[in-house]
C-alpha positions, 0 to 999 in steps of 0.5 A: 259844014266843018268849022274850024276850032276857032269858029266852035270855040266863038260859038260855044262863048256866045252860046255860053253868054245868051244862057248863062242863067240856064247852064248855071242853074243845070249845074246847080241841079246836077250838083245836088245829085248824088254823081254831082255830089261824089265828084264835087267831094272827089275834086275838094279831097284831091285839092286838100292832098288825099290819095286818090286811089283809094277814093271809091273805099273811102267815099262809101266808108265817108258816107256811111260813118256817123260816129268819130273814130277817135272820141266816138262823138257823133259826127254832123256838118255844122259845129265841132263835131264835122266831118274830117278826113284824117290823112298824111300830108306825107303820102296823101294815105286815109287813116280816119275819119275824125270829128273836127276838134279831133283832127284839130288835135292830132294835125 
């Protein structure tokens, strides 16, 4: 049997509406994996400017760093001391990874 578009496309909305609660708690899962989490992180750096040709380096650089490459603080994801990649807003280019009272400074 071939459906034509239209009669997919009101499928999948009803399909989508009778297991709402299903499909979201499937992504929330996928979100907490380590693909769901690259490609959440992926998807707020392109937002925020970040040249995405060099994501697959500076990812793993990411993961690995725990220490600010300015003050040498140690970075954690709850105060002053987050996470923050420093980039041009010009070219999109990485330059650092920086604790946030850092990046705050340089911006």
């Amino acid at each position: 049997m071939v459906q034509t578009k239209e009669e997919r496309s009101a499928y999948n909305k009803a399909y989508q509406a009778k297991n709402r609660e299903q499909i979201l708690a499937q992504r929330a899962e996928w979100r907490q994996t380590p693909q769901g989490k690259k490609a959440l992180t992926k998807d707020q750096w392109k937002k925020r400017g970040l040249n995405m040709e060099q994501f697959e380096g500076v990812y793993q650089r990411y993961l690995d760093t725990d220490i600010c490459d300015n003050c040498n603080c140690e970075l954690n994801q709850c105060n002053s001391s987050r996470k923050c990649m420093d980039h041009s807003h010009d070219t999109g280019d990485f330059r650092n990874i920086l604790c946030l009272s850092c990046n705050t400074r340089r911006g």
